[in-house]
C-alpha positions as CSV (number, residue, x, y, z in Angstrom):
1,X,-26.2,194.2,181.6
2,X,-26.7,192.9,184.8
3,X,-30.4,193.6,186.4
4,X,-28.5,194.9,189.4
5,X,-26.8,197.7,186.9
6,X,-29.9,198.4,185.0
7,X,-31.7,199.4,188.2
8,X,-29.1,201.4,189.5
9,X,-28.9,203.4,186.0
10,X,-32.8,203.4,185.9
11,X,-32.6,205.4,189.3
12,X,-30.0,207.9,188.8
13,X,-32.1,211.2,187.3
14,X,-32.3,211.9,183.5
15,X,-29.4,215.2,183.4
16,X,-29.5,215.8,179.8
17,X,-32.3,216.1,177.4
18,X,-32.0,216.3,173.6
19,X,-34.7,217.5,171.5
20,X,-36.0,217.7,168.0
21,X,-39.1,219.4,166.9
22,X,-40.0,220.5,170.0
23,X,-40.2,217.2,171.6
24,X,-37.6,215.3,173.8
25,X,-35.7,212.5,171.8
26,X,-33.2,211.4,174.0
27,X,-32.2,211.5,177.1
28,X,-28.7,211.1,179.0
29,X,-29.1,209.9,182.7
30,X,-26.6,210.0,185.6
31,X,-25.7,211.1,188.9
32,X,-23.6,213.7,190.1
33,X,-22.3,215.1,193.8
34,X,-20.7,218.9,194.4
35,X,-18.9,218.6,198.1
36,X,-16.8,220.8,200.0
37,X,-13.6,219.8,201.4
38,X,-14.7,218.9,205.4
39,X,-16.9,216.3,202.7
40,X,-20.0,218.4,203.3
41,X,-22.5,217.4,200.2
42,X,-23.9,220.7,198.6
43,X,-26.1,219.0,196.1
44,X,-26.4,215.7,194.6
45,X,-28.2,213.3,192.3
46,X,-28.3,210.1,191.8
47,X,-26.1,207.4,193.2
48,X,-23.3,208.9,194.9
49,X,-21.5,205.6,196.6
50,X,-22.1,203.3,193.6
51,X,-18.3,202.3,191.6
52,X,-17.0,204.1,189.0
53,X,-13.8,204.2,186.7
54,X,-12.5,208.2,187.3
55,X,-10.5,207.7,183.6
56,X,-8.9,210.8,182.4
57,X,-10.9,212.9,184.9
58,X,-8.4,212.7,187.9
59,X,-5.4,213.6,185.6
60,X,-5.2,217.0,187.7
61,X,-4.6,214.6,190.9
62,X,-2.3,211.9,189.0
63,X,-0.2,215.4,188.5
64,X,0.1,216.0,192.4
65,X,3.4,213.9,192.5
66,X,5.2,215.5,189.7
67,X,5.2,218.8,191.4
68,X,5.0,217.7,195.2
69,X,8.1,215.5,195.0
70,X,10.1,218.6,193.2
71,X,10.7,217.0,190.1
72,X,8.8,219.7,188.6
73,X,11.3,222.3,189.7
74,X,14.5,220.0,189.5
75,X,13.7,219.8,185.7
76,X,12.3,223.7,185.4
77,X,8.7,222.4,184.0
78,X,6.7,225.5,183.3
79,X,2.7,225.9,182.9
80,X,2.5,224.4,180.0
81,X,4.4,221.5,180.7
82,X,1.9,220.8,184.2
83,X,-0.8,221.4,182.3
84,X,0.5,218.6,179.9
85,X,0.6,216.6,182.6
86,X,-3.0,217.3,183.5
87,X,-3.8,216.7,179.9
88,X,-6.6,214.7,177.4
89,X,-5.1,216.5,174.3
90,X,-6.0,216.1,170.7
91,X,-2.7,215.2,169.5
92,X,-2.5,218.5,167.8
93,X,1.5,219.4,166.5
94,X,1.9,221.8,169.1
95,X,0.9,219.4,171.7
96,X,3.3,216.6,170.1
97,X,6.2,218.9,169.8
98,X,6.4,220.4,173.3
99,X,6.1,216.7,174.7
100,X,8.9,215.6,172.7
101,X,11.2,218.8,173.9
102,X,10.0,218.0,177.2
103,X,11.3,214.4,177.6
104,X,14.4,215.7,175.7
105,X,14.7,218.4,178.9
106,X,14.8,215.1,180.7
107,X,17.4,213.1,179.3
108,X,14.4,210.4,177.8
109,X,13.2,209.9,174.2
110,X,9.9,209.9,173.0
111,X,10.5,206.1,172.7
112,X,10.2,205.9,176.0
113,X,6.4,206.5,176.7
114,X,4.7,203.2,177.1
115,X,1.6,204.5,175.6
116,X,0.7,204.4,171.7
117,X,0.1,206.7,169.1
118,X,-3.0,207.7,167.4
119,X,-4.6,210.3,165.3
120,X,-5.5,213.6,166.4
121,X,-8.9,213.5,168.4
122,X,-9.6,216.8,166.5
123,X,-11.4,215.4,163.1
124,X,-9.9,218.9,161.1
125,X,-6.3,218.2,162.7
126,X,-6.6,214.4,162.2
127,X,-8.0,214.8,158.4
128,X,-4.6,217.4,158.1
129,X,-2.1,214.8,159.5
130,X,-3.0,212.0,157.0
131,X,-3.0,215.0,154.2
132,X,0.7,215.8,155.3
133,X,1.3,212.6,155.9
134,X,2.6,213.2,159.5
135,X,4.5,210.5,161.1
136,X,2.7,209.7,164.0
137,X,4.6,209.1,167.2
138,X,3.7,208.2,170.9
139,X,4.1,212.0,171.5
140,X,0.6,212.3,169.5
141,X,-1.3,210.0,172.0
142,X,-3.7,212.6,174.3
143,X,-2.0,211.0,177.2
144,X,1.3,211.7,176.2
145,X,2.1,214.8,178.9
146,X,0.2,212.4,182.2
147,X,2.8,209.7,180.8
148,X,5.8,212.4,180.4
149,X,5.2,213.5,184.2
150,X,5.0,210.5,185.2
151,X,8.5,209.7,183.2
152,X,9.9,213.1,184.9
153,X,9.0,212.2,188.6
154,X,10.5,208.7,188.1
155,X,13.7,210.4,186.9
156,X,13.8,212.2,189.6
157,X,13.3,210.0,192.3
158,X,15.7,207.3,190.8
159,X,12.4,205.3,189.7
160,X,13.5,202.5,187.2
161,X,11.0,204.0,184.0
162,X,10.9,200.9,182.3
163,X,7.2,199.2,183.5
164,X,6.1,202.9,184.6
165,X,2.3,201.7,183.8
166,X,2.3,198.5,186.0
167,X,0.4,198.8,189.3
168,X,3.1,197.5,190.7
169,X,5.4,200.3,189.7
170,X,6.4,203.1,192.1
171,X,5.0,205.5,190.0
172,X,1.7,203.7,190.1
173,X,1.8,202.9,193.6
174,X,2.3,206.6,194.2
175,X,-0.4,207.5,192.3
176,X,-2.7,205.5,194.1
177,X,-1.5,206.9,197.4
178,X,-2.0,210.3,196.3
179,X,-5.8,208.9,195.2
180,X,-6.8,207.3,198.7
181,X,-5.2,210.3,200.5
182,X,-7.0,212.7,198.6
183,X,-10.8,211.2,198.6
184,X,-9.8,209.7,202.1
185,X,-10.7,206.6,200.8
186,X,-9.4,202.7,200.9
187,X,-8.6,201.5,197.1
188,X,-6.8,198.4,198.0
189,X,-9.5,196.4,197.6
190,X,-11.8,198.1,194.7
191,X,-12.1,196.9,190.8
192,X,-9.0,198.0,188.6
193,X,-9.1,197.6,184.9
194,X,-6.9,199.1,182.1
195,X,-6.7,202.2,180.8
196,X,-6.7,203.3,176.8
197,X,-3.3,204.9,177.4
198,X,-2.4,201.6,179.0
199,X,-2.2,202.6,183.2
200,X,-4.5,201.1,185.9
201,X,-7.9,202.3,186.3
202,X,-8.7,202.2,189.9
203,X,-12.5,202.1,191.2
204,X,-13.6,204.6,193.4
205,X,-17.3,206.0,194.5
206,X,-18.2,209.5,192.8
207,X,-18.4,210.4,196.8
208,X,-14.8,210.2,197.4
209,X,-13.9,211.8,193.9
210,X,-16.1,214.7,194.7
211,X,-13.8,215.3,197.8
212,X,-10.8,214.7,196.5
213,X,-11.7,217.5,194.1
214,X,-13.2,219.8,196.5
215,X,-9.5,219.5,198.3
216,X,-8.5,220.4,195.0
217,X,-10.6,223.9,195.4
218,X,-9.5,224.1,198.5
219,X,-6.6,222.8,200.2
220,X,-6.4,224.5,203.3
221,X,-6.5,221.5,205.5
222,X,-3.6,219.1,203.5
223,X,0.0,219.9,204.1
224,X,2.3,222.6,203.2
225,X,3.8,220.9,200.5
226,X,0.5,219.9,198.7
227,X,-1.6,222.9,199.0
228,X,1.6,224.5,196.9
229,X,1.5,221.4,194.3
230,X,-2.4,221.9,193.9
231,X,-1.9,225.7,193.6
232,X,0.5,225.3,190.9
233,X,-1.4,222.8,188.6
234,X,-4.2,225.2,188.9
235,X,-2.2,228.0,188.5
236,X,-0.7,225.8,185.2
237,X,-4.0,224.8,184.0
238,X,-5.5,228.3,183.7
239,X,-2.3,229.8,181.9
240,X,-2.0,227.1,179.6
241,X,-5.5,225.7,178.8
242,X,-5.1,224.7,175.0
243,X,-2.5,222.1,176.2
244,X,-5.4,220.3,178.7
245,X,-6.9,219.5,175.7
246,X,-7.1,221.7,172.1
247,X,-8.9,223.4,170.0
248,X,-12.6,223.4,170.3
249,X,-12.5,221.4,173.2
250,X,-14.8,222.0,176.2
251,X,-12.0,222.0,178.7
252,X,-10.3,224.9,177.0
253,X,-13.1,226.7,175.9
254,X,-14.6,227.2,179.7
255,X,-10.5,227.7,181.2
256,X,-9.8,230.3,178.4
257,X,-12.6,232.1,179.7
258,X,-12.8,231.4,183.3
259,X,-8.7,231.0,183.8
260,X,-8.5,229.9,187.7
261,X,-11.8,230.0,189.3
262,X,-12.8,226.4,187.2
263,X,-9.6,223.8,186.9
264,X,-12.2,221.4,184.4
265,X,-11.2,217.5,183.2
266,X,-13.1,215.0,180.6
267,X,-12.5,211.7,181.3
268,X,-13.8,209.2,179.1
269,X,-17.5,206.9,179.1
270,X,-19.1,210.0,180.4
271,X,-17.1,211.2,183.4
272,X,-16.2,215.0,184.2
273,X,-14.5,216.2,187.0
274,X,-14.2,219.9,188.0
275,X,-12.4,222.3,190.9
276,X,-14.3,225.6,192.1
277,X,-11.7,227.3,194.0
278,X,-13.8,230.7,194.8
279,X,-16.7,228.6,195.9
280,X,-14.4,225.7,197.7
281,X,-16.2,223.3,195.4
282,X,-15.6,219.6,194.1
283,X,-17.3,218.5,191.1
284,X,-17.9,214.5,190.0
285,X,-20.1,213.4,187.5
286,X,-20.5,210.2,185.5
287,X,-23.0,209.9,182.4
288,X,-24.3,206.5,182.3
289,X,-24.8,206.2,178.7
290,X,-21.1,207.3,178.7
291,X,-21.4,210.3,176.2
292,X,-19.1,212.9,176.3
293,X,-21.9,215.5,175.2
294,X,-24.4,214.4,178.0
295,X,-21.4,215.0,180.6
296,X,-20.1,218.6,178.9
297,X,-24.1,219.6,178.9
298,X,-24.5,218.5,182.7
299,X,-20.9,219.9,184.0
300,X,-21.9,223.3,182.2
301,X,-25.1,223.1,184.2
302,X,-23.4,222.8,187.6
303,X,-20.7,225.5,186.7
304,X,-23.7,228.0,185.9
305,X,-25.5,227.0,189.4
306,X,-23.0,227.5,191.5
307,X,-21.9,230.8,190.0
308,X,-18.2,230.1,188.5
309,X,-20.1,231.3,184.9
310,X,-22.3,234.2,185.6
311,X,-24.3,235.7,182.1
312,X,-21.2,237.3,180.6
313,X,-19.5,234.4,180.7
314,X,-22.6,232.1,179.3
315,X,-23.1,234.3,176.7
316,X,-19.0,234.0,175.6
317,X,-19.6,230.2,176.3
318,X,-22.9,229.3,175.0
319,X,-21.7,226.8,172.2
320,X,-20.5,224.9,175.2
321,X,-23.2,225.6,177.4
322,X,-26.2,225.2,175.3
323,X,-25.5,223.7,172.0
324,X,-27.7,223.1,169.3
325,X,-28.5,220.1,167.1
326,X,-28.3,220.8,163.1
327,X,-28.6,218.4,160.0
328,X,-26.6,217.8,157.6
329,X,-27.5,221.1,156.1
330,X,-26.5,222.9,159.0
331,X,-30.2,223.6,159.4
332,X,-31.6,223.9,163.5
333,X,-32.6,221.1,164.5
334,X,-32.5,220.4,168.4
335,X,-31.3,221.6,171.5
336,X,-29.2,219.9,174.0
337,X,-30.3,220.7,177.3
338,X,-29.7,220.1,181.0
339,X,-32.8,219.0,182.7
340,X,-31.8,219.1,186.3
C-alpha cells in the first residue's frame, strides 16, 4: 500500500464497529456521501472525490439502456427479468432457470453470455448443487441477468453480441455514456480495470455516484424517456427483489420490506449503493477494508437516518440492521454496530 493510500484510508471515519465482550475489536472505516439530485450534499464522511471502482453497485444504472432503448418492451421483459438485469444473485435455480428462458425469449443461448459459471454464493444452495450434482452453466454466475440485458439491448439495436464485454463494444460504450450522463461526470480519462464477471470497471469519485443515484430517486430534471426507464427498474426491483440477489441476502431482505421507497445494490470490496425516492436521496458508500458486512451495517445506518426504515420496519429488519456476532456454538458473542 502506497503511503498516499494509507493516509487517505486513515482519514476517512471508522463506520462500523465490532465488538466482543463489551469491548470494540474491530473496526471497518470508510466514507460515504447522501446527495440530492441538483448535487446538494445532505451529509457526508470521509473522502467524497477520492477514486473508486462502483463494481456491482451501479447495476441499476448499467440497466438504464435495456429499458430506455425499448428493447425491454420489444422483447416483453417483465419485473423480474429488469430486476435480473439489476442483479448480484446467488446463482440459486430459480435465478438460473429464468435467465435461461429469458435469452431463449431472445433468440440467444445460454452459451452466449461471456461471463463464467460458479457456485451458488448462497453456502446452503451451493452445498445442495454439488449434493445434486447440478451442472453448472454461465446462467449460475450472479451476473448472468446484467449480462442477459446487456445481450437483449444489443439484439435489439442490431449490436454484433459477440465481444459484448469489451470497452470498445457498443454496449460498453453505452454504458459508459449512460455513467458520465448520470453523475455528470467525465470518465474518459479515469482508471478502468476488469470486472469478476469479466466487463470494464470504470473509476469514478463516490461524489458523482452519489448523484447519479440521487437522479435515480429522483429524476425530474432528465428526459422523458429516462425518468420512465428509472421508474420502471424501480418499479421492477421492488416487485421482484429475490431476483436482485436471493435468499438471505441484504438487498432482498430490506426491498421485501421496504418495496419502492429503497431501490438497494452490493457491489463488491465494500461498496453499496442505494435510491431514496420519498426522500429524493442518492446513497454511495465504499468500505475500505472492502467487507461486505461493514458496508450492509453502514448502508442500514443511513437508511434508518434518513427515515426510509422507521421502528416497524427495524424491528422486521433487525438481523440486517443490527446483527450479532455468535461462536461456533451459536452462543452471543458481539455486536456489529454502526458508529457514525
Amino acid at each position: 500500500m502506497s503511503a498516499n493510500s494509507a493516509n487517505q484510508i486513515a482519514a476517512n471515519p471508522i463506520l462500523v464497529e465490532a465488538t466482543r465482550g463489551g469491548m470494540v475489536e474491530s473496526f471497518h472505516r470508510g466514507r460515504y456521501v447522501v446527495m440530492r439530485a441538483d448535487g446538494t450534499v445532505v451529509a457526508e464522511g470521509g473522502d467524497i472525490d477520492a477514486l473508486m471502482y462502483p463494481r456491482s453497485a451501479i447495476k441499476p444504472l448499467l440497466a438504464i439502456p435495456l429499458v430506455e432503448s425499448g428493447a425491454a418492451d420489444a422483447f416483453g421483459l417483465e419485473d423480474q427479468h429488469i430486476a435480473l438485469a439489476c442483479s448480484s444473485h446467488n446463482g440459486e435455480e430459480e435465478h438460473a432457470r429464468t435467465v435461461a428462458a429469458w435469452l431463449e425469449k431472445i433468440g440467444l443461448s445460454v452459451d452466449t453470455l461471456e461471463c463464467a459459471p460458479h457456485y451458488s454464493l448462497s453456502l446452503n444452495a451451493a452445498i445442495k448443487q454439488a449434493s445434486d450434482h447440478v451442472k453448472l452453466s454461465k446462467a449460475h454466475n450472479n451476473c448472468s441477468g446484467k449480462h442477459s440485458g446487456f445481450l437483449t439491448t444489443a439484439q435489439h439495436l442490431g449490436d454484433d453480441p459477440q465481444g459484448y464485454i469489451e470497452e470498445a463494444h457498443p454496449v460498453q460504450q453505452r454504458l459508459i455514456r449512460v455513467l458520465e450522463e448520470m453523475g455528470d461526470c467525465d470518465l474518459s480519462s479515469t482508471p478502468r480495470g476488469i470486472d469478476g464477471c469479466g466487463i470494464p470497471v470504470i473509476g469514478m469519485r463516490l461524489r458523482d455516484l452519489g448523484l447519479a443515484m440521487a437522479r435515480m430517486a429522483d429524476p425530474s430534471g432528465l428526459a422523458p424517456k429516462r425518468i420512465e426507464a428509472i421508474k420502471r427498474i424501480r418499479k421492477g426491483c421492488a416487485q421482484a427483489p429475490f431476483m436482485v440477489a436471493g435468499t438471505g441476502r441484504f438487498c432482498t431482505g430490506i426491498m421485501e420490506v421496504c418495496g419502492e421507497d429503497a431501490l438497494v445494490k452490493v457491489g463488491a470490496e465494500g461498496v453499496y449503493c442505494a435510491a431514496f425516492p420519498k426522500q429524493g436521496l442518492g446513497v454511495a458508500l465504499k468500505i475500505d477494508d472492502g467487507t461486505q458486512r461493514g458496508a450492509e451495517v453502514a448502508m442500514g445506518a443511513i437508511l434508518r437516518q434518513h427515515g426510509v426504515i422507521d421502528d416497524a420496519r427495524a424491528e422486521t429488519l433487525k438481523n440486517y440492521l443490527t446483527p450479532v456476532l455468535t461462536n461456533w456454538a451459536g452462543k452471543y458473542a458481539g455486536d456489529l454496530r454502526p458508529a457514525f
